[in-house]
PDB file of N, H, CA, C and O in Angstrom:
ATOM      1  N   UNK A   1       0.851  -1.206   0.000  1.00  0.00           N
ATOM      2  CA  UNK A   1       0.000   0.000   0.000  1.00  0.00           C
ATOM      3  C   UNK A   1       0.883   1.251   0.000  1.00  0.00           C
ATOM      4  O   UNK A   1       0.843   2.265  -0.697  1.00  0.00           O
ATOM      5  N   UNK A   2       1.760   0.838   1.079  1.00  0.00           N
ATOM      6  H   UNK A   2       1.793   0.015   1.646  1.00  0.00           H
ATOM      7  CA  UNK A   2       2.872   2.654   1.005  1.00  0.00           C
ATOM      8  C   UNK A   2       3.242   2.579  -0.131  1.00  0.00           C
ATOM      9  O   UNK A   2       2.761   3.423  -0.888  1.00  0.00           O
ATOM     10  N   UNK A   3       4.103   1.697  -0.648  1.00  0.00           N
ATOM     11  H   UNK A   3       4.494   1.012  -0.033  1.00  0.00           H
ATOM     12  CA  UNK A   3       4.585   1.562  -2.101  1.00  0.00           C
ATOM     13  C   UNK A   3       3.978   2.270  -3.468  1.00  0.00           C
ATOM     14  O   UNK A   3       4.511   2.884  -4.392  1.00  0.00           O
ATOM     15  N   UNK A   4       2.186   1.781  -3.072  1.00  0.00           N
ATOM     16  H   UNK A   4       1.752   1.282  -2.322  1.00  0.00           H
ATOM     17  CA  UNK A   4       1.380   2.249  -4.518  1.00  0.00           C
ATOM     18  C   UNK A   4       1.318   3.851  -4.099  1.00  0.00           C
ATOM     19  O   UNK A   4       1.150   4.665  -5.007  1.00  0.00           O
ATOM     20  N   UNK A   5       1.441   4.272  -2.856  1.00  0.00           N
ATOM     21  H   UNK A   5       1.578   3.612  -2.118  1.00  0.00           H
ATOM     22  CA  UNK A   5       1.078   5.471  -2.269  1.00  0.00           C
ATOM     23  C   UNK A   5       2.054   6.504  -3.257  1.00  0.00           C
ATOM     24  O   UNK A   5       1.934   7.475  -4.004  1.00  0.00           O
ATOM     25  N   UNK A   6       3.131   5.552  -2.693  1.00  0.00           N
ATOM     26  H   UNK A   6       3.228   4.763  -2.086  1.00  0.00           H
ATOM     27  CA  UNK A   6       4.490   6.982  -3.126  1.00  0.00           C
ATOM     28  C   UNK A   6       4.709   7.011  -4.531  1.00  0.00           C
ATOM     29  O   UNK A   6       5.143   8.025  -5.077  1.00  0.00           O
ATOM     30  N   UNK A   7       4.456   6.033  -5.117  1.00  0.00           N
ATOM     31  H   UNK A   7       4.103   5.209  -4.673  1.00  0.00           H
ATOM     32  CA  UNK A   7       4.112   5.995  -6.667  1.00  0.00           C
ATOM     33  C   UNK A   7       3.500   7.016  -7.136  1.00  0.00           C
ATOM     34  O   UNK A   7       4.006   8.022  -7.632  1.00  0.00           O
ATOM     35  N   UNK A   8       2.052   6.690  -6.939  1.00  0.00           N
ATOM     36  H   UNK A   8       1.641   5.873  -6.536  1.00  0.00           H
ATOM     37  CA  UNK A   8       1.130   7.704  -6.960  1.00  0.00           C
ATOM     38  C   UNK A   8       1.502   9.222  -6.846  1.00  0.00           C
ATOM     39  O   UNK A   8       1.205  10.098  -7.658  1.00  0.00           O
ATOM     40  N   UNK A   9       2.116   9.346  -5.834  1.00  0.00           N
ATOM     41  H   UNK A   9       2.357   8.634  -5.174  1.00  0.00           H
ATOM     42  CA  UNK A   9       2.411  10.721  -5.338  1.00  0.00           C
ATOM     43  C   UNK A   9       3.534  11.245  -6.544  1.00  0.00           C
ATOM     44  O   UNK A   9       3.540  12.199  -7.322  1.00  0.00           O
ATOM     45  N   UNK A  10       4.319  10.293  -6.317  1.00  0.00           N
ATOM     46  H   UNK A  10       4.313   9.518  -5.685  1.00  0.00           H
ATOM     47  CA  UNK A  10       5.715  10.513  -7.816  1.00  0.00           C
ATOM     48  C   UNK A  10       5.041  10.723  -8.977  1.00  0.00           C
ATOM     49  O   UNK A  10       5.406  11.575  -9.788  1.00  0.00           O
ATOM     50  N   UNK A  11       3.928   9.907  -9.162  1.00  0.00           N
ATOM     51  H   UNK A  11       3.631   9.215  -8.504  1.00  0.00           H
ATOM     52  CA  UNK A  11       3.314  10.105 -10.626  1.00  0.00           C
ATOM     53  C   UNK A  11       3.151  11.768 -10.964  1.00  0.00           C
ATOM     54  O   UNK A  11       3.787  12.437 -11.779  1.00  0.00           O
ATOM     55  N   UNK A  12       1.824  12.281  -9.830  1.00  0.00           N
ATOM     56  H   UNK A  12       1.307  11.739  -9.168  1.00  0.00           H
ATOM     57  CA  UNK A  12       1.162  13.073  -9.509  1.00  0.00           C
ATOM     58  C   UNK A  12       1.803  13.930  -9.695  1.00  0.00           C
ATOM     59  O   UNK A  12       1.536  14.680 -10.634  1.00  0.00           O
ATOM     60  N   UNK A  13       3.386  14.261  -8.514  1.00  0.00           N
ATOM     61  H   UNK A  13       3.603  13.651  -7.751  1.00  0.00           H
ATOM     62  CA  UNK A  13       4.063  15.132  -9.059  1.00  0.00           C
ATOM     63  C   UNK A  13       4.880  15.303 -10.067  1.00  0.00           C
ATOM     64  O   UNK A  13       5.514  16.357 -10.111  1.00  0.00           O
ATOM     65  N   UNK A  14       4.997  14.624 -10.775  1.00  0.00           N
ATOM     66  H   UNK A  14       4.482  13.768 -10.739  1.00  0.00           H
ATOM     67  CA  UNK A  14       5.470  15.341 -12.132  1.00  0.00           C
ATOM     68  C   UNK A  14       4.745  15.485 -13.143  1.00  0.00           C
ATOM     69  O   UNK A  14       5.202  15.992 -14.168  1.00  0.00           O
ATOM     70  N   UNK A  15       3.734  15.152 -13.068  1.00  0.00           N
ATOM     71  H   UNK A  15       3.363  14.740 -12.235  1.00  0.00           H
ATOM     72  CA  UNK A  15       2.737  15.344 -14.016  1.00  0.00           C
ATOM     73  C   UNK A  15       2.398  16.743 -13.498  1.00  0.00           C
ATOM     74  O   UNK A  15       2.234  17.450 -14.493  1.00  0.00           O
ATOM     75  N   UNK A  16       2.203  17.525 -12.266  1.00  0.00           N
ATOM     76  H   UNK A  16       2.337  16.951 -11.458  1.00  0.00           H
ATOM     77  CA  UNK A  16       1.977  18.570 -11.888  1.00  0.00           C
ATOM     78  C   UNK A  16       3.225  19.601 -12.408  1.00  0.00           C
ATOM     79  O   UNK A  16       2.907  20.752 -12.707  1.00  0.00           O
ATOM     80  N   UNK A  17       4.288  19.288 -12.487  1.00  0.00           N
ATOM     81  H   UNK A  17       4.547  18.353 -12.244  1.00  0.00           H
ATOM     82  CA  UNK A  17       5.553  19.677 -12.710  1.00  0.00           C
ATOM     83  C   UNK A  17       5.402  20.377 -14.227  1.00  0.00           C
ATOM     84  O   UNK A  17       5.445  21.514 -14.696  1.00  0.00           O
ATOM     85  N   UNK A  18       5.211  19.084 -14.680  1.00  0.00           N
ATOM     86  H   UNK A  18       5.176  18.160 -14.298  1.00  0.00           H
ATOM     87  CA  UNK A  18       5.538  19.117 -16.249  1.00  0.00           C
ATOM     88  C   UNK A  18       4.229  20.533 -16.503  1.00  0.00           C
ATOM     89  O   UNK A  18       4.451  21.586 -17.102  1.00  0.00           O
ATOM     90  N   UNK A  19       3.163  20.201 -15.972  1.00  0.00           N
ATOM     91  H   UNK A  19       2.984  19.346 -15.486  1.00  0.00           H
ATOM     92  CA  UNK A  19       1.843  21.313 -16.400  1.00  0.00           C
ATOM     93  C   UNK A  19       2.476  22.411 -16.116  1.00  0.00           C
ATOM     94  O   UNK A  19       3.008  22.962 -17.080  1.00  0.00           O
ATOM     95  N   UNK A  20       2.604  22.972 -14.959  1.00  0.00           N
ATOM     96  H   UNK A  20       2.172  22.525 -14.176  1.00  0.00           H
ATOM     97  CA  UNK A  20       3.513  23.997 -14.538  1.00  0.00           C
ATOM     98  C   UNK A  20       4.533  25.008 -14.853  1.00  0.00           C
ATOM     99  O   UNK A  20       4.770  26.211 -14.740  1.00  0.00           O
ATOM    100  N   UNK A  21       5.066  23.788 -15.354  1.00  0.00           N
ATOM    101  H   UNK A  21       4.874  22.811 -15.446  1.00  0.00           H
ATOM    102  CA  UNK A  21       6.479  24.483 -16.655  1.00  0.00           C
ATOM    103  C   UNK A  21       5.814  24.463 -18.187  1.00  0.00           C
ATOM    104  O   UNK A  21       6.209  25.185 -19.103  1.00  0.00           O
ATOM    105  N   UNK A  22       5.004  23.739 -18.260  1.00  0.00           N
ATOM    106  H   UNK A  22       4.684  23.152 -17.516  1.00  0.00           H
ATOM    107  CA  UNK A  22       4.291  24.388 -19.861  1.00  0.00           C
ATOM    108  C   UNK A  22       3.503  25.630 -19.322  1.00  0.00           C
ATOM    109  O   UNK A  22       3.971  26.760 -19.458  1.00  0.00           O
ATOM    110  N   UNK A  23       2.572  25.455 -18.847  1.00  0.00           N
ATOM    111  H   UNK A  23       2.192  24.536 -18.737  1.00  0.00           H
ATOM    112  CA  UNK A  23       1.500  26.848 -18.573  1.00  0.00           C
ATOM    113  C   UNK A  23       3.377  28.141 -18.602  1.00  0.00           C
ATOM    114  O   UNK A  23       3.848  28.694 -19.595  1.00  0.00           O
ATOM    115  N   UNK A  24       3.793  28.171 -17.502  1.00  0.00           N
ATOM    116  H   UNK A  24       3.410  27.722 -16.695  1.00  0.00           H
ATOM    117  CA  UNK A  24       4.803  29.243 -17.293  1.00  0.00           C
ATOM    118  C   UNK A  24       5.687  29.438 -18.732  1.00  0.00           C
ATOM    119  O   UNK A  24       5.990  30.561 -19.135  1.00  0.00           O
ATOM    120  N   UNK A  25       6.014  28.340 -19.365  1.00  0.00           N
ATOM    121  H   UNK A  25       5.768  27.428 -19.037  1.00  0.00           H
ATOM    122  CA  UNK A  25       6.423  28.289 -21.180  1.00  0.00           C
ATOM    123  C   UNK A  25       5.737  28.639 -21.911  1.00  0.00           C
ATOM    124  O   UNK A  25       6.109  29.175 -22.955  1.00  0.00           O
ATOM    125  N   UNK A  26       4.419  28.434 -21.571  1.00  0.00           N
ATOM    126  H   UNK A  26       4.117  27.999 -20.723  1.00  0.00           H
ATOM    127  CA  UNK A  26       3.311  29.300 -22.836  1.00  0.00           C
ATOM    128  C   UNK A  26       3.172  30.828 -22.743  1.00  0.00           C
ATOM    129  O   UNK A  26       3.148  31.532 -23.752  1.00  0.00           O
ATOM    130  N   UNK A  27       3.077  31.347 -21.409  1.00  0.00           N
ATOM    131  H   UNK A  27       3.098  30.775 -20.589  1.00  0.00           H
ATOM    132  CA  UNK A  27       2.782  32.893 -20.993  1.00  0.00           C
ATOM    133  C   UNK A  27       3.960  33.281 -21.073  1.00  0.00           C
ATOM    134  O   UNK A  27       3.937  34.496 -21.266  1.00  0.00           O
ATOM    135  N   UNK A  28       5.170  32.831 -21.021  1.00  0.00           N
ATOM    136  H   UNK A  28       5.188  31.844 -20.864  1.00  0.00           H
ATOM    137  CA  UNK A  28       6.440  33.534 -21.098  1.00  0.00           C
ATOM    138  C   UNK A  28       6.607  33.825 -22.858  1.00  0.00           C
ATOM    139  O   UNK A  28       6.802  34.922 -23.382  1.00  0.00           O
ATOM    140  N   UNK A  29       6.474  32.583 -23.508  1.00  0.00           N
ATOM    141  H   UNK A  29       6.316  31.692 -23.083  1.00  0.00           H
ATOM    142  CA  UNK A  29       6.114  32.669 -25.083  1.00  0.00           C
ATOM    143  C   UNK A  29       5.630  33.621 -25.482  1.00  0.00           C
ATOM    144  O   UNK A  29       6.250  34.424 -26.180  1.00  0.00           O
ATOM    145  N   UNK A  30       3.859  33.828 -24.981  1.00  0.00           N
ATOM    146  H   UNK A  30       3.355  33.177 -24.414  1.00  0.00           H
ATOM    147  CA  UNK A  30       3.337  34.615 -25.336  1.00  0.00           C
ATOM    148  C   UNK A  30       3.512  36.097 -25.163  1.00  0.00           C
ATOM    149  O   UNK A  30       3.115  36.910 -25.998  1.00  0.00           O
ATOM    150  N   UNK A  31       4.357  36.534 -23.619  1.00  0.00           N
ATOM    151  H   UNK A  31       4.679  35.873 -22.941  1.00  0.00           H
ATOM    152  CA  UNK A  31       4.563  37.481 -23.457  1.00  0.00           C
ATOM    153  C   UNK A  31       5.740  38.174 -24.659  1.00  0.00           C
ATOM    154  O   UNK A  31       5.710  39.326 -25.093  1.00  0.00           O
ATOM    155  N   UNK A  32       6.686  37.149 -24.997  1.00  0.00           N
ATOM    156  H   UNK A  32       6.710  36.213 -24.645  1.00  0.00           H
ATOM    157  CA  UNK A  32       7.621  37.701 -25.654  1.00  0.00           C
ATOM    158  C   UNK A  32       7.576  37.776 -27.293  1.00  0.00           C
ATOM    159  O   UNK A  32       8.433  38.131 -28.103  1.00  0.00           O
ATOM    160  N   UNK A  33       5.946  37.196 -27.492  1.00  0.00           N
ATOM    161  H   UNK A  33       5.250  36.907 -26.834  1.00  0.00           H
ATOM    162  CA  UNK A  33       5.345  37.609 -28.774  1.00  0.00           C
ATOM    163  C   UNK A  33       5.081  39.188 -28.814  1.00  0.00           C
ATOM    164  O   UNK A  33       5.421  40.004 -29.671  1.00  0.00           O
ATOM    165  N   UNK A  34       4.380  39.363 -27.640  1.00  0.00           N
ATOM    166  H   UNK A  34       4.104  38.700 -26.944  1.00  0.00           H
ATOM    167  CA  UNK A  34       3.734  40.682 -27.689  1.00  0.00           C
ATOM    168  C   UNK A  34       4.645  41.571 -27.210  1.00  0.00           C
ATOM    169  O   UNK A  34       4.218  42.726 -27.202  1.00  0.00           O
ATOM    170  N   UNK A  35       5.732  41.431 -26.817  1.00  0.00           N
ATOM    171  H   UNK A  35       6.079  40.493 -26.824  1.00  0.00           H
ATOM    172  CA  UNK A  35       7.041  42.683 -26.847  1.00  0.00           C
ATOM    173  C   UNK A  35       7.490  42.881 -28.394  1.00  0.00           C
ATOM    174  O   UNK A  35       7.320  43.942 -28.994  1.00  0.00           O
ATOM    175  N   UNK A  36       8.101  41.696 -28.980  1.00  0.00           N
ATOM    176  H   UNK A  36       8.239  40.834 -28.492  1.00  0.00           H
ATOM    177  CA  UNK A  36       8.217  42.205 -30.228  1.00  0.00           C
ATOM    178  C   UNK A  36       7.719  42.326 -31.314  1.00  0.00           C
ATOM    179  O   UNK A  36       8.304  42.957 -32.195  1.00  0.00           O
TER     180      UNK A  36
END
């Protein structure tokens, strides 16, 4: 059970990770569309 737990949790967070750093990669993108 701890095992599937911390899995889970490992999954979870990088899947949270990865969203995180795209959303912040898209608005940084976009911001530096609309400067130049």
């Amino acid at each position: 059970m701890l095992a599937i737990t911390m899995t889970q949790g490992w999954m979870i967070g990088i899947i949270a990770f990865m969203a995180v750093f795209g959303i912040c990669a898209g608005v940084f993108s976009a911001l530096g569309k609309k400067r130049k």
